[in-house]
N, C-alpha and C positions, 0 to 999 in steps of 0.2 A: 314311689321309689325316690328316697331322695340322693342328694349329689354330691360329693367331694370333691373338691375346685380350690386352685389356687392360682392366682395373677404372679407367684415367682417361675411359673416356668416360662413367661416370657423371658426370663434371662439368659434362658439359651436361644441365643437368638445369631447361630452361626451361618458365616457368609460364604463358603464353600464347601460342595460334597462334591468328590471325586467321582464322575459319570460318563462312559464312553469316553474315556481319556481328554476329558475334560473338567476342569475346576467350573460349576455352576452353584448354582442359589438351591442350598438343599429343597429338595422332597418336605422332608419331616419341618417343618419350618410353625413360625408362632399363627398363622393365618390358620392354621388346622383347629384350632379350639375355639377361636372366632363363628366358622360356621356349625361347630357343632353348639357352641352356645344360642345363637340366632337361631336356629333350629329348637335349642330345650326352651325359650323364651314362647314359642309359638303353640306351645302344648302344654297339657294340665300335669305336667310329672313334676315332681316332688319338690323340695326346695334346695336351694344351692349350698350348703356348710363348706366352710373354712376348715383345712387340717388341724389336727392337736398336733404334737410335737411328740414321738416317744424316745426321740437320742437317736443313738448310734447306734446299741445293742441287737437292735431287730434287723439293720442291716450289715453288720459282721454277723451275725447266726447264719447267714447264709451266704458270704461275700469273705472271701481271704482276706484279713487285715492289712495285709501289705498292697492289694489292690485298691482297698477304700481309702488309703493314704494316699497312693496314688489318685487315684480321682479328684480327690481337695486339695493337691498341692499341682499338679501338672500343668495347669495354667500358669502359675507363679514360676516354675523351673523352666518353661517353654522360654515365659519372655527372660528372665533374668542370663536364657545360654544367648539373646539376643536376638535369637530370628524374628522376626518380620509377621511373617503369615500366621495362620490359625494352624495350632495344632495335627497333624497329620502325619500317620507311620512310615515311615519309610523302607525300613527293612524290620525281617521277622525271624524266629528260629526255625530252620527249615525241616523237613521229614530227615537229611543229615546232619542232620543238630539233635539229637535224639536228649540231651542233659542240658541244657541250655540253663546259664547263670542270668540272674537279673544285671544288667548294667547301672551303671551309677549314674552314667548319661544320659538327659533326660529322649532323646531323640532313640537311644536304646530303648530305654522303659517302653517308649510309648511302640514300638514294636512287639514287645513279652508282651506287655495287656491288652492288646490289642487284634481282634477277632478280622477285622477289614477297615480299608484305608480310605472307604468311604465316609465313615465318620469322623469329622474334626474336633476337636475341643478347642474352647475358645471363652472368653471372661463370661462367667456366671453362671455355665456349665455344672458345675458340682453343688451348685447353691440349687439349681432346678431338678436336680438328679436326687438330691436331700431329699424336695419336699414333695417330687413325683412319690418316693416311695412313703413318706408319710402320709399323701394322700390315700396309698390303697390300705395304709395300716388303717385310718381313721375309718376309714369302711369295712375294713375286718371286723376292726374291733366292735363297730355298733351293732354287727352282724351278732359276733360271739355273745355280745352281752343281753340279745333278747330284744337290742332298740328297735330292729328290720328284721324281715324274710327275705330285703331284696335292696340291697344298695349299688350304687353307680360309683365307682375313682373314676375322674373324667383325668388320668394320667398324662404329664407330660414332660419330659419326654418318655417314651416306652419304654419294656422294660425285656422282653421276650427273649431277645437275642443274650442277652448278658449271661454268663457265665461264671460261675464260680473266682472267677481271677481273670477274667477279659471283654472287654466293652466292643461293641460295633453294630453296625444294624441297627442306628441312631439309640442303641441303649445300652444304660448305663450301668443303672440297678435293676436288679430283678424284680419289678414292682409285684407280681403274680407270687413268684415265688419266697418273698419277704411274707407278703399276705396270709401264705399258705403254713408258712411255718409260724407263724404269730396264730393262728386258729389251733393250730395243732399245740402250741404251747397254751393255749386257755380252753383246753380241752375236749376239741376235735378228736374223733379218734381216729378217721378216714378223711382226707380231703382231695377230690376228686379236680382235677383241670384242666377244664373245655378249651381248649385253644383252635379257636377259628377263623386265625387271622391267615390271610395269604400265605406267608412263609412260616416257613416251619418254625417251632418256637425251640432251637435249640440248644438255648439257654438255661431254659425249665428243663428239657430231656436230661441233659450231663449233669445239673442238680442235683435232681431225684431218682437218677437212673439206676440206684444200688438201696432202693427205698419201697418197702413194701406199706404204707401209711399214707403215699400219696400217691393215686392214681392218673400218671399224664397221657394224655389225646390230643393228634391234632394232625388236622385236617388242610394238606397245605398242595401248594404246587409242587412237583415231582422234582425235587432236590437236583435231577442228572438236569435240569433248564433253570432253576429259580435257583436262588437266595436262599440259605446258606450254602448251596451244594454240597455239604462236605456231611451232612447229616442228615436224616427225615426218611429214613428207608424203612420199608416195610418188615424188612428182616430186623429191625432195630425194639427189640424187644425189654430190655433190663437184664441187668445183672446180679448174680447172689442173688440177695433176698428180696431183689426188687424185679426178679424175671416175670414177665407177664404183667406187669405193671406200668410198662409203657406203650403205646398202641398206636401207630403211625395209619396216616391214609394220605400218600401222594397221590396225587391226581393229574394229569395232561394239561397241557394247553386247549383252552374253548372247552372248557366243562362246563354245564348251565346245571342248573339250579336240581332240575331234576335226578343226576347224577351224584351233584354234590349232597345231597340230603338223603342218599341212600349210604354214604358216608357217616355222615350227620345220628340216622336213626339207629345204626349198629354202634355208634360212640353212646348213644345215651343208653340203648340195653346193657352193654359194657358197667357203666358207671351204675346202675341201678342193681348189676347183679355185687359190684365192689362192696356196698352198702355205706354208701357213703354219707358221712355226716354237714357236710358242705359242699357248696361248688364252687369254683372260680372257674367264669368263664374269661377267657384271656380273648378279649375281642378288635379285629382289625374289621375293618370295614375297605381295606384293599380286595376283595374278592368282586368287589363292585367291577361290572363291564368296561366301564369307564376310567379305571382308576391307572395313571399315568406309568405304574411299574410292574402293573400286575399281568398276570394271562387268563383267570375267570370270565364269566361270563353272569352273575349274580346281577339282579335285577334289583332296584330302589322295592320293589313289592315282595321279593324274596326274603328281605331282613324281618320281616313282619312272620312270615310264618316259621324262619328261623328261631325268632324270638320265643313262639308260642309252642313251638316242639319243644326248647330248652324247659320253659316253662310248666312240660309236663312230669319233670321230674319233680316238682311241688317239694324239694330243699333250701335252703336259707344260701343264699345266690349273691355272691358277687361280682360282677363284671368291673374286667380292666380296663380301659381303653390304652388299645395297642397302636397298629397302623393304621393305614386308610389317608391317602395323600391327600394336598390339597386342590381338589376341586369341591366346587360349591356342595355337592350330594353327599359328601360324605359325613354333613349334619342332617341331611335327611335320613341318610342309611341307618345312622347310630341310632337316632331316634327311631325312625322304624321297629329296630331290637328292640328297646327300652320297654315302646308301646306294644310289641308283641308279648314281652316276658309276662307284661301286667294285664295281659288277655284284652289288650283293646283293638 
């Protein structure tokens, strides 16, 4: 299996997330791809590729163009109104704001685009948000064209949480959901997407949620306690021609492995009955017991049989990488997957 990897997403390298009403040193931070490297060093999986470049186009097909503008200029208008700190919302259009106008001021904007006030932007931000999603295009594409049955974007930063026109949940672009529309434009006819990361991927949901050509799943903590709250419900099905098409599994606080993968095995008969021509799994390694934001209870040895159940749907596979915070296992856990998908 090999890897897509790039050293610009060190340049998001932001120095506050808003936690427990406190300004701290994000979560999502550059030491996350550090141990997942040190980990892919340690083992016989594939070699490491550089992104190709495809522009712009792949991410406006699935991204408002006045949001992608935003994202590449909102550093520059942050500092130029003068402030000081990192990037951060401070107010939002509320449920009585029902029509809400884009403001011209940047401390405005960053409210309309803006999902949660947990994520800052900050210099080099949109340059790493670029080449996150070039990285999963670069693994689509060698998918689509016959190069793999099974490629790795080792993504950075994530993409899950993002939205059609608003960033948060340390993401920017929809790395998953760029991927998924780039297969489908080189002729996918079905593409199915495993999202197995801790929180719900409701970025991908409101996407494709009117879309019967890509089928989304995901397997998250129970929305009324986790991240995003405002979405992940079981009764969240699709709309129009995309009803039945989206397929939610909240789960409780201290779920273990055994529960979760009875989750897990009705999401893959799902996807096998879709007939699908690809898979993206969109993969956090936050369901880890250990993992500093999560409520799972997934073990360093559960990513391995994870891997090998995916792996039984024997379709042309690419995995995202989503969450999974920084403690040192969460290069062990990824790798676990990696090495389960390829039956080791």
């Amino acid at each position: 299996m090999d890897i897509i990897y790039s050293e610009d997403h060190r340049k998001r390298a932001s120095k506050t997330e808003l936690y427990g009403g406190e300004l701290l040193p994000p979560f999502e931070c550059p030491e996350r791809m550090d141990f997942i490297l040190e980990a892919i060093e340690k083992t016989s999986l594939g070699t490491i590729h550089s992104p190709k470049d495809f522009g712009r186009d792949p991410i406006t097909a699935i991204h408002d163009e006045g949001f992608v503008t935003f994202i590449e200029t909102c550093w520059q208008e942050w500092v130029a109104a003068g402030f000081k700190g990192e990037a951060i919302a401070s107010v939002w259009p509320s449920r009585s704001m029902p029509s809400p106008r884009i403001p011209s001021f940047i401390d405005g904007k960053m409210g309309y685009y803006t999902l949660a006030s947990e994520t800052s932007i900050s210099a080099g931000t949109a340059e790493a948000a670029y080449t996150s999603a070039q990285v999963a295009l670069t693994a689509a594409d060698a998918i689509m064209k016959g190069q793999a049955q099974m490629m790795f974007a080792l993504c950075r930063p994530p993409g899950h949480h993002a939205s059609k026109d608003q960033f948060g949940g340390y993401c920017f672009y929809n790395n998953a959901a760029i991927a998924a529309q780039h297969m489908r434009d080189q002729g996918a006819a079905k593409v199915a997407i495993l999202d197995v990361d801790f929180h719900h991927g409701n970025g991908t949901q409101a996407i494709f949620y009117d879309r019967d050509d890509v089928l989304f799943l995901s397997l998250h903590g129970d929305p009324a306690e986790a991240f995003p709250y405002f979405l992940g419900y079981a009764e969240e099905t699709g709309l129009g021609a995309g009803e039945g098409y989206n397929v939610n599994y909240p789960m409780p606080p201290k779920t273990p492995y055994s529960k979760w993968s009875e989750a897990l095995d009705d999401a893959l008969g799902r996807i096998r009955a879709f007939g699908a021509d690809s898979l993206i799994v969109s993969f956090g390694a936050d369901t880890f017991e250990n993992d500093p934001i999560s409520f799972f209870k997934l073990t360093s040895a559960d990513f391995i049989d994870m891997g090998r159940r995916i792996a039984t749907l024997n379709l042309p596979t690419l995995t995202v990488m989503e969450g999974g915070y920084a403690v040192s296992e969460v290069g062990t856990n990824t790798v676990n997957l990696l090495l389960g998908m390829e039956g080791q």
